[in-house]
C-alpha positions as CSV (number, residue, x, y, z in Angstrom):
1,X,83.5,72.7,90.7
2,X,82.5,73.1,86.7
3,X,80.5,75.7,85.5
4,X,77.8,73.3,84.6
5,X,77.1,72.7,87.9
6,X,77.5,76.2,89.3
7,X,74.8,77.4,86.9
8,X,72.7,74.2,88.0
9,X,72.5,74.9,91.5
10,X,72.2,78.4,91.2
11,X,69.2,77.9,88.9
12,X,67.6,75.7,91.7
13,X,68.5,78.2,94.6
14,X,66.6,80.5,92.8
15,X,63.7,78.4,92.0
16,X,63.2,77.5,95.0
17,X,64.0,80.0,97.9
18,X,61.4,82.5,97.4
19,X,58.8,79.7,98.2
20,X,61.0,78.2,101.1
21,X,62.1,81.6,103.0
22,X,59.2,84.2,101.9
23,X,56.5,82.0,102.3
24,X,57.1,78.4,104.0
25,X,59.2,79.6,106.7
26,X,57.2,82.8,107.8
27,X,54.5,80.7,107.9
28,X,55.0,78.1,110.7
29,X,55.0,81.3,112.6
30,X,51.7,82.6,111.6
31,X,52.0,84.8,108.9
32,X,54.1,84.6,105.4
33,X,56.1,87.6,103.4
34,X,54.5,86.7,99.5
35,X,51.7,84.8,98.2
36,X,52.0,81.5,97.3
37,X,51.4,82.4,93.7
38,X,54.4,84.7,93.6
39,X,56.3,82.4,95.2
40,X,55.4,79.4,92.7
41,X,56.3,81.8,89.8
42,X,59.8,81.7,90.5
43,X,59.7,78.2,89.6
44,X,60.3,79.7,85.7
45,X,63.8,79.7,86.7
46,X,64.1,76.0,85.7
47,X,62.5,75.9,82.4
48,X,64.0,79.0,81.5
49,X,67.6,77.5,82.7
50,X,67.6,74.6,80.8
51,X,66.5,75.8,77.8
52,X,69.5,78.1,77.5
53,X,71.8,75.3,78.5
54,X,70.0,73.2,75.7
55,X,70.0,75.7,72.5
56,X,73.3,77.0,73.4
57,X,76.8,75.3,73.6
58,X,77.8,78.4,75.8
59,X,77.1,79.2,79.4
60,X,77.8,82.6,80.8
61,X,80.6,83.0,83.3
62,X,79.2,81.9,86.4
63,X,83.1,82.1,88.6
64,X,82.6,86.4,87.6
65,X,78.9,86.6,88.4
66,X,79.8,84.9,91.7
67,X,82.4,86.9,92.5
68,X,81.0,90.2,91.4
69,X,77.4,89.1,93.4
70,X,79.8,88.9,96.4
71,X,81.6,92.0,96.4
72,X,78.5,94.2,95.6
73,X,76.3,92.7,98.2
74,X,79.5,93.5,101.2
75,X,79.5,96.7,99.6
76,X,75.9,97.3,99.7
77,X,75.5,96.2,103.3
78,X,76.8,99.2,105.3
79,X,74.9,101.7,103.1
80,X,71.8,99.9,103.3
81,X,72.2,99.7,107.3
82,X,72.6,103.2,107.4
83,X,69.9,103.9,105.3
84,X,67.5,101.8,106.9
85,X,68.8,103.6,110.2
86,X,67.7,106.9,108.4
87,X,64.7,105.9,107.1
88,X,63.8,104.6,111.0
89,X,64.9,108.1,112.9
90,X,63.0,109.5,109.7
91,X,59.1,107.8,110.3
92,X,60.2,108.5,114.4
93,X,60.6,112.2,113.7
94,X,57.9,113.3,111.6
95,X,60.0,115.6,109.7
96,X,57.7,117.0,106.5
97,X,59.1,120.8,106.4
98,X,61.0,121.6,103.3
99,X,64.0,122.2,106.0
100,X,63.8,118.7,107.1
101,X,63.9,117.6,103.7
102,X,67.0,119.5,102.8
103,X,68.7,118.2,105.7
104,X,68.4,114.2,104.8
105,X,69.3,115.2,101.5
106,X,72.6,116.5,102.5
107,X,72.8,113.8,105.4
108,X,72.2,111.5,102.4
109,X,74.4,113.1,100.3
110,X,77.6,113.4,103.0
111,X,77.5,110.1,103.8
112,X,77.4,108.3,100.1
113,X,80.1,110.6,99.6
114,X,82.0,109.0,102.4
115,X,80.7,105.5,100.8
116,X,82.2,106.0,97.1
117,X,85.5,106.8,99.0
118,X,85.5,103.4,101.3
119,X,84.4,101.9,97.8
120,X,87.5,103.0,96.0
121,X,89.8,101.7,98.4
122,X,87.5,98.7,98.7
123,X,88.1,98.3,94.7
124,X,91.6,97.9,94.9
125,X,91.7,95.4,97.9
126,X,88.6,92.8,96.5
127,X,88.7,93.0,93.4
128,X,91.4,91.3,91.4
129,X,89.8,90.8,87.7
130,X,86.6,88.8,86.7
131,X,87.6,85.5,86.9
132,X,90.5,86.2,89.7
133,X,93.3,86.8,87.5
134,X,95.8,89.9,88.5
135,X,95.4,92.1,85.6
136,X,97.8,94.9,86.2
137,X,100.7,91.9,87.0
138,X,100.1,90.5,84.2
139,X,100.3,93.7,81.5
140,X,103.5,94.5,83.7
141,X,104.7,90.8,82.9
142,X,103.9,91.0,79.2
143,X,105.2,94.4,78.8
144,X,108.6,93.4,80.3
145,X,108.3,90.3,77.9
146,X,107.7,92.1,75.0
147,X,110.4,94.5,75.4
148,X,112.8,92.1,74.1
149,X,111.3,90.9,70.9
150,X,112.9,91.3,67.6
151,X,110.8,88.5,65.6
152,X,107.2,88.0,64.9
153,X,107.8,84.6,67.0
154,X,108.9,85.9,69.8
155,X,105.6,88.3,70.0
156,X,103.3,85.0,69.1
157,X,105.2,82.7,72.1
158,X,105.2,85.6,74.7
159,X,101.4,86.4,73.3
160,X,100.9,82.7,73.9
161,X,102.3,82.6,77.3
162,X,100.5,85.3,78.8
163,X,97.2,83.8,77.7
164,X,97.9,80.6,78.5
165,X,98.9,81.8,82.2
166,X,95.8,84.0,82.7
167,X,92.7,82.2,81.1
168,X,92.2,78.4,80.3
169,X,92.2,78.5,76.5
170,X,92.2,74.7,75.3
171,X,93.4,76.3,71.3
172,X,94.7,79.3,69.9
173,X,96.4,79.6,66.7
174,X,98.1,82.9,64.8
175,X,97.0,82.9,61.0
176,X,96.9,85.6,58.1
177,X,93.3,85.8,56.8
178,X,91.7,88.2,54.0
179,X,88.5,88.6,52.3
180,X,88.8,87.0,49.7
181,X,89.6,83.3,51.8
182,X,86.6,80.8,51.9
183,X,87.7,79.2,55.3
184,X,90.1,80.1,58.1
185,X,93.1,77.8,58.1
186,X,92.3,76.7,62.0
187,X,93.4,73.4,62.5
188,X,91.4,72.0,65.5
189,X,87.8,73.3,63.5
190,X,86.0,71.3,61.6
191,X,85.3,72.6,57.8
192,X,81.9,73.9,58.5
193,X,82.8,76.0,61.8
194,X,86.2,77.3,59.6
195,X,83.9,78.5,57.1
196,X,81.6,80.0,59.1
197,X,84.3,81.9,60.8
198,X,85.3,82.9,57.6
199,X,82.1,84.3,56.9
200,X,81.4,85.9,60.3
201,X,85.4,88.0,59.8
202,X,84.0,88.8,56.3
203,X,81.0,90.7,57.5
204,X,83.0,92.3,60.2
205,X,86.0,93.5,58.4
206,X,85.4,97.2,58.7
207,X,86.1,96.2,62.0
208,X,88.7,94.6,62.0
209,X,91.4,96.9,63.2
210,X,95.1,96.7,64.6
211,X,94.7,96.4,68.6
212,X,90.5,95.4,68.1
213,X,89.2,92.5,69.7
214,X,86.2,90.3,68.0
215,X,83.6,88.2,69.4
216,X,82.7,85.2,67.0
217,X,80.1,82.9,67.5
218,X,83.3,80.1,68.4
219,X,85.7,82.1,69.9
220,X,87.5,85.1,69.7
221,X,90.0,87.0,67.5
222,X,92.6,89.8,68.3
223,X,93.5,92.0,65.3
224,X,97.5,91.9,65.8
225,X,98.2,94.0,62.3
226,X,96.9,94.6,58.4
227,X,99.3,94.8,56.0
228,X,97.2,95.6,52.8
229,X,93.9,93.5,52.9
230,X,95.5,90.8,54.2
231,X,95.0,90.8,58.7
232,X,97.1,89.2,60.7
233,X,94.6,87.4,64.0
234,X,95.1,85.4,66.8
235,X,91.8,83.3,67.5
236,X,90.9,82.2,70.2
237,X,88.8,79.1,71.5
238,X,86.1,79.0,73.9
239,X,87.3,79.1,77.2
240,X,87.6,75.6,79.2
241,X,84.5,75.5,80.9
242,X,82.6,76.6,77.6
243,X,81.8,80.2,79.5
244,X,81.9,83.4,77.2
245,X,84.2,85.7,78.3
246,X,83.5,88.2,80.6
247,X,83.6,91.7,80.5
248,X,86.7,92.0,82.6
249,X,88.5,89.3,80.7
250,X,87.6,91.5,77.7
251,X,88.9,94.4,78.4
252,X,92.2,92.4,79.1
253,X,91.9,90.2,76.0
254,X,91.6,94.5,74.2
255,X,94.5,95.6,76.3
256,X,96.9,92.9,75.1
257,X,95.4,93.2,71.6
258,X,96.9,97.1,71.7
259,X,100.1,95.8,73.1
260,X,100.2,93.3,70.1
261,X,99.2,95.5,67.7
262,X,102.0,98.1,68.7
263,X,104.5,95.6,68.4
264,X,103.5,93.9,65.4
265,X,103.6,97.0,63.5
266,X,107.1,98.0,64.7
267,X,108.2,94.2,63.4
268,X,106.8,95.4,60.0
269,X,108.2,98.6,59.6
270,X,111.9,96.8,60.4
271,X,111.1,93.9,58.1
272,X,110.6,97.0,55.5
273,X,114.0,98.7,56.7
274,X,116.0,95.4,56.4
275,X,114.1,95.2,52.8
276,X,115.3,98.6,51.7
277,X,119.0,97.9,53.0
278,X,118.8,94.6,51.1
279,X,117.9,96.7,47.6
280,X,120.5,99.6,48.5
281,X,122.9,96.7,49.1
282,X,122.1,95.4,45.9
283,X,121.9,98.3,44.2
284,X,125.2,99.7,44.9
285,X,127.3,96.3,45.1
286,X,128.7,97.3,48.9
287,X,127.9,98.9,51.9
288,X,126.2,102.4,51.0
289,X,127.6,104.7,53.1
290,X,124.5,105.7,54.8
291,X,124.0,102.1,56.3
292,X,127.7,102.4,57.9
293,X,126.7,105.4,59.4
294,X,123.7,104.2,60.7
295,X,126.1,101.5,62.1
296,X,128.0,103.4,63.4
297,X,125.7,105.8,65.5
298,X,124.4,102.8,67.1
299,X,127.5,101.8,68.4
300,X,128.3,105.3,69.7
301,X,124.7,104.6,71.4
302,X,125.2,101.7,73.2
303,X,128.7,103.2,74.2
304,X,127.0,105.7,75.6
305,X,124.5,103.2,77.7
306,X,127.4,101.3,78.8
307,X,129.4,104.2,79.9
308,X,126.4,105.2,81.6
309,X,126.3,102.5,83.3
310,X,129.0,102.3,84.4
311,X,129.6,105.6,86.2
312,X,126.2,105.1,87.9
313,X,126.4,102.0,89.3
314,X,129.8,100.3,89.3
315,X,131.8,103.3,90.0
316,X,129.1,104.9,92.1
317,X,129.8,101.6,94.0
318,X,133.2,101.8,94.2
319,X,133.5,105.2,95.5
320,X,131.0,104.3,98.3
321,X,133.4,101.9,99.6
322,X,135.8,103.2,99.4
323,X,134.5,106.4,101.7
324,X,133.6,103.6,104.2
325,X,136.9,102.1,104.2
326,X,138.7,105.6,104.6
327,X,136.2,106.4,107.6
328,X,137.3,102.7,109.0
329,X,140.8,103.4,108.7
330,X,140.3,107.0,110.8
331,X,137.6,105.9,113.5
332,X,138.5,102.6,114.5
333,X,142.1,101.7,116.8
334,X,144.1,98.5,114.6
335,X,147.8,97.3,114.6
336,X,150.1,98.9,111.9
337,X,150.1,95.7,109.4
338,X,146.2,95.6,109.5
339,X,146.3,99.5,109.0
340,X,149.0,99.2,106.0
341,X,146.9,96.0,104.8
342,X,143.9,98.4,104.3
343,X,145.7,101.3,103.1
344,X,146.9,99.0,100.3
345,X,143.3,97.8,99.6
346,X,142.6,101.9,99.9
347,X,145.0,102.4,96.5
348,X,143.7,99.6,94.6
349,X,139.9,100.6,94.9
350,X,141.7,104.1,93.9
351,X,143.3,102.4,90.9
352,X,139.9,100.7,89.7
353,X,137.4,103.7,90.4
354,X,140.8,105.3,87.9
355,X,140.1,102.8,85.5
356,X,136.7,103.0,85.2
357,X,136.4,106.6,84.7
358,X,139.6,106.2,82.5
359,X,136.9,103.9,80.5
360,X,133.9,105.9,81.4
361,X,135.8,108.5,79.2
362,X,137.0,106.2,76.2
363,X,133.6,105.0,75.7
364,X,131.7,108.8,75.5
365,X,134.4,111.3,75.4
366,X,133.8,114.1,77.9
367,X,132.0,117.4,76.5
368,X,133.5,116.4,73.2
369,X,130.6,118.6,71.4
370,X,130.5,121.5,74.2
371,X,134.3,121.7,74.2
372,X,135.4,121.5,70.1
373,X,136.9,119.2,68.4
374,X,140.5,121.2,69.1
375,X,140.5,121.5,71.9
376,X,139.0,118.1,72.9
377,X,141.9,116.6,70.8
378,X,144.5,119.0,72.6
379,X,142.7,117.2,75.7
380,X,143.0,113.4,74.4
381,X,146.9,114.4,73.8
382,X,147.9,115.3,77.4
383,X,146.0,112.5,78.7
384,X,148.2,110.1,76.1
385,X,151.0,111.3,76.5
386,X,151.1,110.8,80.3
387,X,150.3,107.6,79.5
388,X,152.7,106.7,76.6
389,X,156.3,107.3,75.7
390,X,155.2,109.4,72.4
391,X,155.2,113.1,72.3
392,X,152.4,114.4,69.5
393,X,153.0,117.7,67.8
394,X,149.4,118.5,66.8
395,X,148.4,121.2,64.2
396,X,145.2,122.8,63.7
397,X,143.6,125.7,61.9
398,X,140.3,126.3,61.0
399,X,138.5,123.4,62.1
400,X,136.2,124.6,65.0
401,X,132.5,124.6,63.9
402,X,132.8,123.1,60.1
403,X,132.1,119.9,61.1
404,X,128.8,118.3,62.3
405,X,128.2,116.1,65.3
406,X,129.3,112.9,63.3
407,X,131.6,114.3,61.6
408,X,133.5,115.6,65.4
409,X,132.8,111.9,66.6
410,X,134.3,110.0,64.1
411,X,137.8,112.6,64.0
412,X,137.6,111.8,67.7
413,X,137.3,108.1,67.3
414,X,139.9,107.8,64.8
415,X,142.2,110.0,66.5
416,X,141.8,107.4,69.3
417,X,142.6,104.7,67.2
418,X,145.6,106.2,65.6
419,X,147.4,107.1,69.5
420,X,146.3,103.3,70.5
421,X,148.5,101.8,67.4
422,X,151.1,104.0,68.1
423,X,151.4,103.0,71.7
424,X,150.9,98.8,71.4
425,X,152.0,98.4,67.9
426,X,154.3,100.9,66.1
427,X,156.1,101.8,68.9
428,X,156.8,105.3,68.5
429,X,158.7,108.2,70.1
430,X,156.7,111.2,68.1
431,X,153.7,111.8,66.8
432,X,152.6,114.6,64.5
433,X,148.7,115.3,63.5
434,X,147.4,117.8,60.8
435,X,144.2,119.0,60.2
436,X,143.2,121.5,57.9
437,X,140.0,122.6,56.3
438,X,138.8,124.7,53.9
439,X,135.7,125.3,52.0
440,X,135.2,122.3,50.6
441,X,136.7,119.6,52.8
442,X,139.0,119.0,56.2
443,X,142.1,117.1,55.6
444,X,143.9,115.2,58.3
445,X,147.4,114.2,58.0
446,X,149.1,112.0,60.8
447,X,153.0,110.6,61.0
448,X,154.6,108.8,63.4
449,X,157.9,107.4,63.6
450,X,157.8,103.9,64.5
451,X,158.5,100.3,63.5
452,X,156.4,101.0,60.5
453,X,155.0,97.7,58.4
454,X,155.0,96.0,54.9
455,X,152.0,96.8,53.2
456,X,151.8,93.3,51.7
457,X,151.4,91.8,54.7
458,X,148.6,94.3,55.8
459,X,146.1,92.0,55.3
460,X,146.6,90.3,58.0
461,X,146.9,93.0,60.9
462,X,144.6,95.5,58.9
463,X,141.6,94.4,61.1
464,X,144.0,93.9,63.9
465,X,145.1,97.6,63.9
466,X,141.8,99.0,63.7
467,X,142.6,100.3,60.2
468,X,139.5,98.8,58.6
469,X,137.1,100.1,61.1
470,X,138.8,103.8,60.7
471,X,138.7,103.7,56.4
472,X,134.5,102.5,56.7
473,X,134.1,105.2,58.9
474,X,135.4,108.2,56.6
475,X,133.9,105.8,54.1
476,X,130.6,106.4,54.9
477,X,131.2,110.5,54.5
478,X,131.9,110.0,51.0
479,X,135.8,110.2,52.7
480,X,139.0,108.9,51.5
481,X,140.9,107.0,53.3
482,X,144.9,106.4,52.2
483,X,148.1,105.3,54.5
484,X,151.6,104.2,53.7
485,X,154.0,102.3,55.9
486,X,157.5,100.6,55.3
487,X,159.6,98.7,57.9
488,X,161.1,100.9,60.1
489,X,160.4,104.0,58.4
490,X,156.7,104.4,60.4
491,X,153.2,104.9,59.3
492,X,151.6,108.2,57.4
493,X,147.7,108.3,57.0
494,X,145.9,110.9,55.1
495,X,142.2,111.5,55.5
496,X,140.1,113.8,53.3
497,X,136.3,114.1,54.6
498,X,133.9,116.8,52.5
499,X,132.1,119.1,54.1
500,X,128.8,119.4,51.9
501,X,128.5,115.2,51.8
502,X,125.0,114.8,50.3
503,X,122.0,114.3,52.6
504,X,120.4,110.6,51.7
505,X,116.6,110.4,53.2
506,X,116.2,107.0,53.9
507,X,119.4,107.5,56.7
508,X,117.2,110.6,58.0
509,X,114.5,108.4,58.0
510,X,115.8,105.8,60.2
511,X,117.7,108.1,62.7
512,X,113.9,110.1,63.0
């Protein structure tokens, strides 16, 4: 049923009713409510009604007032039962003493108390949003939408969406605007309506804030961002059914505006970071060492998620079972091959839930900070060597607390990398690691003995090896990285990291 008609025969009902119930109706029995002269004067109603529907292309929302008509009056019919009660026992008793009084006030009092409670939990049951749309669904849907946008497109399409799925908006259109524009570039307006919209944004500009929400005399515009004088908007057509928005639809249409806003301002603060990398790139002809540390914190990161991950769910998992499976094998009577099948399934779940933690521990080595670098290292050298056919002879001296958290990591990670190539690739039977520092730098010194390489044919292994990844990562501490291998005469690698490297604020920046 259109609005159009709604307001029509709501307009007539009103008209029309007082005359029919107060007056006609009362009197075939003898005696009528209002005068007829009262009762003619709510024949207004129509002249009024029409004229609205004639100077205005607009109607208000008649699907809210309906709705919000219908959940008042069952909400006002208990209260006014009770009250009428009251106001019945209250004639019947005669009470006029100032104690009489004081006691319906508090009867009074006590029992719209008791009301505004009902009411509250009556208000999360009935009433679902002006026009019937679930509100809190859809911020949770948008917010989980959002979460994964990275471009200013995806905000506009999952802006779009949610819009599109709540209210029936026959146009919208994103489009930057400033002052200093004679007409709004919308596409389905003709060129008088985009120039009065221009006009209309022009006197409101002092309004027009990030998250803000603006009423024009077609439409609506959200405020998504400013960058300078120019504003970045979303308009909004009249709805469908040519109703203005509602209060409730409002508030929602603010609320989004907010999310939008938060977003949009995010997307410009990393357009500007990608912007300064660019220069810095430029600037310096390769890969400042600031941006390779930046990379290489966020891989330590999402390490860290995935090992998290891991241990909470898939190896949480895996230990659950395999508690059930040992409590199978004790409580419950089978034949010895079905008991030996199961024991067998037993020591492969103990294998994987090894493995994971195994990984678990590649991926964020355990209380590498809280421990030391030494004696981590002395840690990650047991645990190789049990699993390799190396020995490492490892030398330290005054290492412990010269290095920063970085700094630790990316020993550690190296370190790793080194005992990996020695194991698949080189082939080696010893292994001896050096570090030394002093006041102005550590130096690290490794040697191993095994199948060594040609370092004209790096090139092609270099990646392979993992020696690139370890030379950008003392790289970006202002490091130097230098090996030297021959066939069959093993590897040696010395690293030389300062101590004091110098702070750059736009890497503080970004970490903050």
């Amino acid at each position: 049923m259109s609005s159009l008609f709604k307001l029509t025969l709501i307009t007539h009902t009103l008209a029309f009713s007082p005359f029919i119930i107060l007056y006609s109706l009362p009197r075939l029995v003898g005696f009528h409510l209002i005068s007829v002269e009262a009762a003619t004067a709510f024949l207004l109603v129509l002249p009024i009604a029409y004229m609205y529907m004639l100077m205005t292309r607009r109607i208000f929302d008649v699907n809210f007032v309906l709705s919000r008509l219908s959940y008042h009056a069952s909400i006002a019919i208990v209260p006014s039962a009770l009250m009428a009660l009251l106001g019945i026992w209250i004639v019947r008793s005669e009470v006029s003493s100032g104690l009489g009084a004081a006691r319906m006030f508090l009867i009074f009092y006590l029992v719209l108390v008791v009301l505004l409670f009902a009411k509250e939990s009556l208000d999360r049951r009935l009433r679902r949003g002006g026009s019937g749309m679930n509100i809190g669904g859809s911020f949770e849907r948008f917010s989980h939408n959002i979460a994964r946008v990275m471009k200013r497109a995806d905000l506009e399409r999952a802006l779009e969406q949610e819009i599109q799925k709540s209210i029936r908006v026959p146009a919208l259109q994103f489009l930057d605007w400033d002052a200093s524009m004679d007409e709004v570039p919308i596409e389905v307006l003709n060129p008088q309506e985009r120039r009065e919209i221009a006009e209309s944004l022009r006197r409101k500009e002092d309004l027009l804030v990030p998250g803000s929400l603006t009423i024009l005399h077609r439409g609506a515009c959200i405020v998504m961002g400013r960058k300078g004088d120019q504003a970045y908007l979303l308009w909004l057509d009249d709805k469908a059914d040519h109703t203005r928005y509602n209060p409730d639809e409002r508030n929602w249409l603010g609320t989004l505006a907010n999310y939008s806003s938060i977003v949009s301002e995010n997307l410009y603060l990393v357009e500007g970071l990608i912007g300064s990398l660019e220069a810095e790139m430029k600037k310096h002809g390769d890969t400042p060492g600031w941006v390779l540390r930046l990379v290489f914190n966020l891989s330590e990161n999402e390490r860290r998620r995935l090992a998290s991950d891991l241990h909470d769910s898939a190896l949480q998992d895996q230990i659950i079972w395999l508690r059930r499976l040992e409590t199978a094998i004790v409580d419950y009577e089978m034949n010895a091959p079905l008991k030996g099948e199961l024991e067998q399934i037993k020591e492969g779940l103990l294998d994987v839930i090894h493995q994971i933690r195994e990984t678990c521990n590649e991926l964020r080595p355990p209380l590498l900070m809280e421990m030391g670098l030494k004696q981590s290292l002395e840690q990650l050298f047991a645990e190789a060597q049990m699993r390799a056919n190396y020995t490492v002879d490892f030398q330290a001296e005054g290492i412990d607390g010269v290095l920063d958290d970085e700094q630790t990591l990316a020993i550690y990670r190296i370190t790793q990398e080194l005992l990996r190539n020695a194991a698949k690739h080189a082939n080696a039977s010893r292994v001896e690691i050096t570090l030394f520092a002093d006041e102005e730098s550590l130096r690290y010194h490794y040697r191993d003995n095994g199948v060594g390489m040609n370092e004209a044919d790096a090139a092609d292994s270099f990646s392979h090896m993992g020696m690139a990844g370890m030379k950008e990562r003392v790289r970006s501490f202002d490091g130097i990285f230098e090996w030297h291998s021959e066939p069959g005469a093993g590897m040696e690698t010395e690293i030389t990291i300062p101590l004091r490297s110098r702070p750059d604020s736009l890497y503080e920046e970004v970490v903050q």
